[in-house]
N, C-alpha and C positions, 0 to 999 in steps of 0.2 A: 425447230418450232416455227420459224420464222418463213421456210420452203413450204412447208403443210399450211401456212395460213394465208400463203400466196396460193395455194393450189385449193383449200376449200374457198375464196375467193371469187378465184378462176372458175371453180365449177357452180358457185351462185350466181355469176353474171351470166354463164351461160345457160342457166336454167331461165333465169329472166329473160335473160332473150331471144328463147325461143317460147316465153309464153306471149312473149310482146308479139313476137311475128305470127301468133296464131297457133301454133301448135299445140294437142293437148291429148291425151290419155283416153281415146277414146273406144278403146277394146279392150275396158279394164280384165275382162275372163282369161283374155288372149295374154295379155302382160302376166298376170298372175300363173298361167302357167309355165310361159318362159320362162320368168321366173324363178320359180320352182326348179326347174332346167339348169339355170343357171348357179342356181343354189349349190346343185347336186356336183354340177362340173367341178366347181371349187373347191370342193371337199373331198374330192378323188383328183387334184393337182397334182403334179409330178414332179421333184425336186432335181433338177440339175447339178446344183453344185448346194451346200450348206447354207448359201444366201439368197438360190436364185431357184426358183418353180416356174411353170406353166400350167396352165388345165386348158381345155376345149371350152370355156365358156362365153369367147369372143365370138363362135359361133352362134352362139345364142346371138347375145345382143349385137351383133352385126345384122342377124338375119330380122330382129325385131326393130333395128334402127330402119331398115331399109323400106320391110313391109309395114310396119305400124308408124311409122318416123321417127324423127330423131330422140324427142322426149321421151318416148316410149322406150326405145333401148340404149338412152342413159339411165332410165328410171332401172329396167332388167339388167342391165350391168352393176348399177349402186346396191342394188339388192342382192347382187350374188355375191359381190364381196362379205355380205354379213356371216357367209360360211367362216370368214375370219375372225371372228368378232372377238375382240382384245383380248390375251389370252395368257395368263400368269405366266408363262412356259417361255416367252419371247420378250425383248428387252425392247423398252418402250413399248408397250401393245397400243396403246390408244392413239399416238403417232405415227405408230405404224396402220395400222385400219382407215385412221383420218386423212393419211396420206393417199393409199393405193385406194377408197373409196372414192375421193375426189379424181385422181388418174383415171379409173375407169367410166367413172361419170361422161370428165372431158370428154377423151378417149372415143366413149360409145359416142355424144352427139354429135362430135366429129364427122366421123364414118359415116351418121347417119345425114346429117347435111351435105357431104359427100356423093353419097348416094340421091339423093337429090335434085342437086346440080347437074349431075351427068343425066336423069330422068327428066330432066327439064327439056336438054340438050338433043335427044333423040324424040323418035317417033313411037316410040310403043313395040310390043313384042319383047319374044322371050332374051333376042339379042340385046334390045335396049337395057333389060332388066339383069343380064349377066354384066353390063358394062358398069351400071350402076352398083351391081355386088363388087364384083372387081373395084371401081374406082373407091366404096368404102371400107375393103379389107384393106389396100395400099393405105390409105391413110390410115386406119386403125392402129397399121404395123408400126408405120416409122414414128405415129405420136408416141404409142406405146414404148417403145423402143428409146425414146430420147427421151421421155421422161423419165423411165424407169431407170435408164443410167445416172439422170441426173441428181434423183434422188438417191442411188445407191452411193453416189463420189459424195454428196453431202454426207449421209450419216457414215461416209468412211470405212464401208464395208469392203468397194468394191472400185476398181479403177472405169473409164469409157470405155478402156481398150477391156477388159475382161469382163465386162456385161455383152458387149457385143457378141464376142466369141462364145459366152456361154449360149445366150439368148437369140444373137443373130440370128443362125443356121436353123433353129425352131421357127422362130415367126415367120422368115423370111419364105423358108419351104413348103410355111404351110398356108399361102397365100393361090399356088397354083392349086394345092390341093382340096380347100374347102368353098373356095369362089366356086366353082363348077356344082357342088354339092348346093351349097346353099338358095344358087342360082335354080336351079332345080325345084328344092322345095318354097323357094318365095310365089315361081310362078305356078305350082302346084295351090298355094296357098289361096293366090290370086282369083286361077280360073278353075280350079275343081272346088274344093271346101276349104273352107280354116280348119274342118276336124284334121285335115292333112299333116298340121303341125305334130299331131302326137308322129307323125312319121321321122323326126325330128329327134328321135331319142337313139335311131339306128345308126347314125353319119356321128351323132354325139360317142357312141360306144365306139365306134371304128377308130374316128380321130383321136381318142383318148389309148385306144390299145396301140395307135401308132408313134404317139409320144410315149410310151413306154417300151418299146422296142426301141426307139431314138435313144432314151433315156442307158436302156442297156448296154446297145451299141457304142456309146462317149465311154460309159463306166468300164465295159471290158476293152475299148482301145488304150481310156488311162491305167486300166490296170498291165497290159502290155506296154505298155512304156513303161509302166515301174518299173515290171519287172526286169525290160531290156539293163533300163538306167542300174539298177542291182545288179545285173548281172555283168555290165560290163566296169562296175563299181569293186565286183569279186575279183573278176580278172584281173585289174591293175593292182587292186591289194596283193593279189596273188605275184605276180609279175616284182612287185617292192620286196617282198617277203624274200622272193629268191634273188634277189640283187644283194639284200642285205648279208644274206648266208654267206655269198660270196666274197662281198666287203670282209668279212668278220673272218674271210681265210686269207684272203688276197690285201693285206689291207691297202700297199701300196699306190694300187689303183683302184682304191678306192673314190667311187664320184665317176668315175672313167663312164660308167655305162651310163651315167643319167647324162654327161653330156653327150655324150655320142648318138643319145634317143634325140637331144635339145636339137645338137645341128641337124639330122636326117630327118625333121621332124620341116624346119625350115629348107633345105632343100627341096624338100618334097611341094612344100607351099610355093615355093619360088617356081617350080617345072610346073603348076599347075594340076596337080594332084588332087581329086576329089578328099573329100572332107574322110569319109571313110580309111581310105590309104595312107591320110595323114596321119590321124589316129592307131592304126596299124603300125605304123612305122615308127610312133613311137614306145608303141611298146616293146619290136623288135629291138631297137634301139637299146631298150632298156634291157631286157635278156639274152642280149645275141655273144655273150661271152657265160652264159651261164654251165655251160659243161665243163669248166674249171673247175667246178667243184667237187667234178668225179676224177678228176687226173689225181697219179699216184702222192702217197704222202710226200712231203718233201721238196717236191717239182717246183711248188708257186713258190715257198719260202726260199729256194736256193739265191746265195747272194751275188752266188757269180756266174760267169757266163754258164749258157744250156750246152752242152756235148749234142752231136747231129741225134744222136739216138731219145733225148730227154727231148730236143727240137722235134722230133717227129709224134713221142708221146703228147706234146701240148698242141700238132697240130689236130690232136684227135677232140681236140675240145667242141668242134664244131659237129663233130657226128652225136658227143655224148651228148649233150644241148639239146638237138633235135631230136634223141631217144627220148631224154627228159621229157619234152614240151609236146609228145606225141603222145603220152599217155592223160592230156589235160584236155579235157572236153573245149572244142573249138578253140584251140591252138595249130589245130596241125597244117594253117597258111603262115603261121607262125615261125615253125618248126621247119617246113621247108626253108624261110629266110633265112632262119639263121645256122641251119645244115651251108648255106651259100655264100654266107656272107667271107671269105674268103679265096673266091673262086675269082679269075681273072678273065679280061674277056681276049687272051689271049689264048688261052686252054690250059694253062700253066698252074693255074691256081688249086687248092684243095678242097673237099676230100673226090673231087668227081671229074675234076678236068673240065669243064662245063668250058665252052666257049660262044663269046660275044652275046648274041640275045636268048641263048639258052638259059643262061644267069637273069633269074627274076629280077626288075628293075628296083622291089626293093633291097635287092640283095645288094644290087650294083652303087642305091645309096648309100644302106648302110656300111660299105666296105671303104667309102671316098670319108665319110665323116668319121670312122673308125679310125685309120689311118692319118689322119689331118689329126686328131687330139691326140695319138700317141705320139707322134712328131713332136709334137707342141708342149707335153709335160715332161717334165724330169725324169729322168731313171739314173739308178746310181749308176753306170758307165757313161754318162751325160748328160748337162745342160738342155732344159727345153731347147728346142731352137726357136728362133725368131719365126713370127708367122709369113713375113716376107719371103724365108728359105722353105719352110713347110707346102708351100702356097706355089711355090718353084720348079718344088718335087711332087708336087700333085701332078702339075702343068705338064713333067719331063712325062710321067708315066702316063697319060691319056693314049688310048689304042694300042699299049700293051697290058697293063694292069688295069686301067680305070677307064666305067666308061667315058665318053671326051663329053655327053650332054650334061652325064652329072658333075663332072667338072667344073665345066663353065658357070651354071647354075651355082653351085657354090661357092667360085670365083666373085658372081655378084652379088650374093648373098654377104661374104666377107667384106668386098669393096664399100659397100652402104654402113658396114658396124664400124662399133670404135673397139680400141685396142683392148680392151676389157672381155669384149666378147671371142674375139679373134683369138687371146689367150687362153678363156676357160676359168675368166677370174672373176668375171662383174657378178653382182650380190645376189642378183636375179637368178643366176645358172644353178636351179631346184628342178627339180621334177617328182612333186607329187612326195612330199615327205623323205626322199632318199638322201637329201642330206645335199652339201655345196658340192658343184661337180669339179672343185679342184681345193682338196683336204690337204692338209701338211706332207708331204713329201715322209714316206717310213722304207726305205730301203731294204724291203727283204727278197725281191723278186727282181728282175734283167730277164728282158727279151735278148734275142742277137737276131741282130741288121743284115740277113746275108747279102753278098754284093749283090747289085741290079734289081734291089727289092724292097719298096717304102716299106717299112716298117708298120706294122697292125699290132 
C-alpha cells in the first residue's frame, strides 16, 4: 500500500508538472482515439508467465507522448490501463490498477519529455524525429522495466532476477522494432494528415501477432526443457531401478555401483570434462556392472573362489549389460561404455581386445574407479586394503591396464579428500536414492585376483 501511494504520488506531481511547464491536451479528438487504441491493446495483452503480461500499447502512448506531448500520452497510457479495471478474479484488484495506472502514467510522460529533449537538440526532419522516438522508447523500456520489477519483489510475486528474464527479452527487442514504425507514422502524422493515425491500428496488429509468437516460442522451449528434465529424470529412475535388482541379487556389493558412478563422476570433473559427459558417466557408473543379473544362477552367490570356467561366465557380464541397455531408448552411448569398461589399454582386456585410445575415455574412467573401490572394500578372501596400497596398484598398472591421464587425475582427486572419501565411507557417498555406497559387508560372492591384474 505504501509503494502504490508512493507511485500515485509520483504520477500527481508529475502531472503537475507538466501542467506548470505549459503542457496541455490540446488534440482532445486525437487523444481520444489513441485512446481508444490503447484501450483495445490491453485487453488483447499476452501473458508470459502467471504474473507477468505485455500488449502493444506502449506504442500508442509513446507515439502520442511524442506527437501530441508528454500530457497527452501519460493521459492515453492512464486511460488504457482502465482495460484492467479492478477485477474480483485477481487478488488485490484496486492495488493492483492503482499501481500499474500510476507506472504507466510515469512511464508514458517520461518517454514523452524524452522525446522532447532529444527534439530540442536537433534540427528538424524525419532523422530528428526517429531520434526523438528512439530516445523515448529507451526510456519508456528501462522505467517500465524497473518499476515493474520493483513492484513485483514488493507484493512477493516475483524476484528482479526473474522479471527481467521474463520481461527483459520483450521490451528490450521490442525497442528496435517499433522505434522505426512509430517513427514513420509520427512523421506521417506530422506532414501528411493526423487522419494518418488510424493507419496506426496496422503496426498495432503486427506487434501484438509478434508477442504472440514470442509468447509461443518461451512456452514451447519451457515445455522442451520439461520434457528434456522428464526424461532424463526417467532415465536415472530407470538406471536405480536396475542397480537395485542387482543389489537385491548381489547383495555383497551392494552400494559398489553408486560409488563407482561418485568417483568417475569426479574424475571426469577433475580432467575437465563437459557437464554433459559428467552426467553420462554417472550414470554409467551407476550401471556398468548391470549384466550380473543375467549370469547363471548360483555364480554371484558362490562363496568361494570362481573356477577359470565360472571366471569366464562373469567376464560375460559386460556384453550381457550392453545387450540390456541397447534395448533402452537412448542408452546405446551408454551401452557401449559399459560393453568397455573392462577393456585394457594394453589390448588385454575383455570382451574386444580394444587397445589404448580405441577404449572410449569413459570406459577408460570408469574401469580406474571400478577397480580402486573394489580394492578398497572387503571380500570375504580379504581385508579392504588400505587406500595408500590401492592408490600404489593403480600407479603400477598405468600403460598396461589403465590409462596413465585417468590415473593421475584420480591420484589428485584422492590427494585433496579425507580418508572417508578415499574409503567409500563418508555419509555423503548416495547417488540419487541407491542407498550408502559401502553397506555391511554379507559375504556370499568372491572375485579371484589373477596374478598381474587389479582386481575389478
Amino acid at each position: 500500500m505504501a509503494w502504490v501511494f508512493l507511485l500515485a504520488i509520483g504520477a500527481s506531481a508529475m502531472c503537475a508538472g507538466l501542467l506548470a511547464a505549459g503542457y496541455r491536451i490540446e488534440q482532445p479528438i486525437a487523444v481520444a482515439v489513441l485512446a481508444a487504441l490503447a484501450v483495445g491493446a490491453e485487453r488483447q495483452s499476452i501473458s508470459l508467465t502467471p504474473t507477468t503480461g505485455v500488449s502493444v500499447s506502449s506504442l500508442v502512448y509513446v507515439f502520442a507522448a511524442v506527437v501530441l506531448g508528454p500530457l497527452s500520452g501519460a493521459v492515453v497510457g492512464a486511460i488504457g490501463v482502465l482495460a484492467n479495471l479492478p477485477r474480483r478474479d485477481v487478488p488485490q484488484p484496486i492495488l493492483r490498477w492503482g499501481a500499474w495506472t500510476s507506472i504507466t502514467f510515469i512511464v508514458a510522460a517520461s518517454a514523452g519529455l524524452a522525446a522532447a529533449a532529444v527534439a530540442d537538440l536537433t534540427s528538424g526532419g524525419f532523422l530528428a524525429l526517429f531520434a526523438a522516438v528512439t530516445a523515448a522508447f529507451v526510456v519508456e523500456t528501462v522505467m517500465d522495466l524497473t518499476l515493474a520489477s520493483v513492484t513485483r519483489v514488493i507484493r512477493g510475486t516475483s524476484t528482479i532476477l526473474s522479471v527481467g528474464r521474463s520481461l527483459g527479452p520483450a521490451l528490450l527487442g521490442s525497442v528496435p522494432l517499433y522505434a522505426p514504425v512509430v517513427a514513420v507514422l509520427a512523421y506521417s502524422y506530422e506532414i501528411v494528415s493526423p487522419w494518418s493515425v488510424a493507419l496506426f491500428a496496422i503496426p498495432a496488429v503486427a506487434a501484438q501477432r509478434l508477442l504472440m509468437l514470442y509468447r509461443q516460442q518461451r512456452e514451447t522451449s519451457e515445455a522442451l526443457s520439461d520434457v528434456n528434465a522428464r526424461l532424463a529424470s526417467a532415465n536415472l529412475s530407470f538406471a536405480t531401478a536396475l542397480v537395485a535388482t542387482l543389489d537385491a541379487r548381489d547383495r555383497y556389493t551392494a552400494g559398489h555401483s553408486a560409488a563407482v558412478a561418485i568417483y568417475a563422476s569426479d574424475i571426469a570433473r577433475r580432467m575437465g570434462l563437459s557437464d554433459h559427459e559428467q552426467k553420462l558417466i554417472n550414470v554409467c557408473g551407476l550401471v556398468h556392472d548391470i549384466g550380473k543379473i543375467g549370469l547363471p544362477a548360483g555364480l554371484l552367490e558362490k562363496p568361494g573362489a570362481l573356477t577359470l570356467e565360472e571366471r569366464r561366465q562373469m567376464e560375460q557380464h559386460s556384453t550381457i549389460g550392453e545387450r540390456i541397455l541397447r534395448n533402452v531408448d537412448d542408452y546405446s552411448e551408454i551401452a557401449a561404455i559399459v560393453r568397455a569398461h573392462h577393456e585394457r589399454v594394453d589390448g588385454n582386456g575383455y570382451p574386444d581386445g580394444l587397445l589404448d585410445d580405441e577404449i572410449p575415455l569413459l570406459a577408460r574412467i570408469i574401469s580406474v574407479a571400478d577397480a580402486y573401490n573394489a580394492m578398497t572394500s572387503d571380500r570375504p578372501y580379504r581385508d579392504a586394503m588400505p587406500s595408500r596400497v590401492a592408490r600404489l596398484r593403480l600407479a603400477q598398472a598405468v600403460e598396461s591396464q589403465f590409462d596413465t591421464a585417468v590415473v593421475a587425475a584420480f591420484e589428485a582427486v584422492l590427494t585433496g579428500a579425507d580418508e572417508a572419501y578415499r574409503m567409500g565411507v563418508r555419509d555423503d557417498f548416495v547417488f540419487e536414492g541407491v542407498g550408502p555406497a559401502r553397506p555391511e559387508p554379507l559375504p556370499v560372492f568372491a572375485n579371484v585376483a589373477l596374478a598381474g591384474v587389479v582386481e575389478a
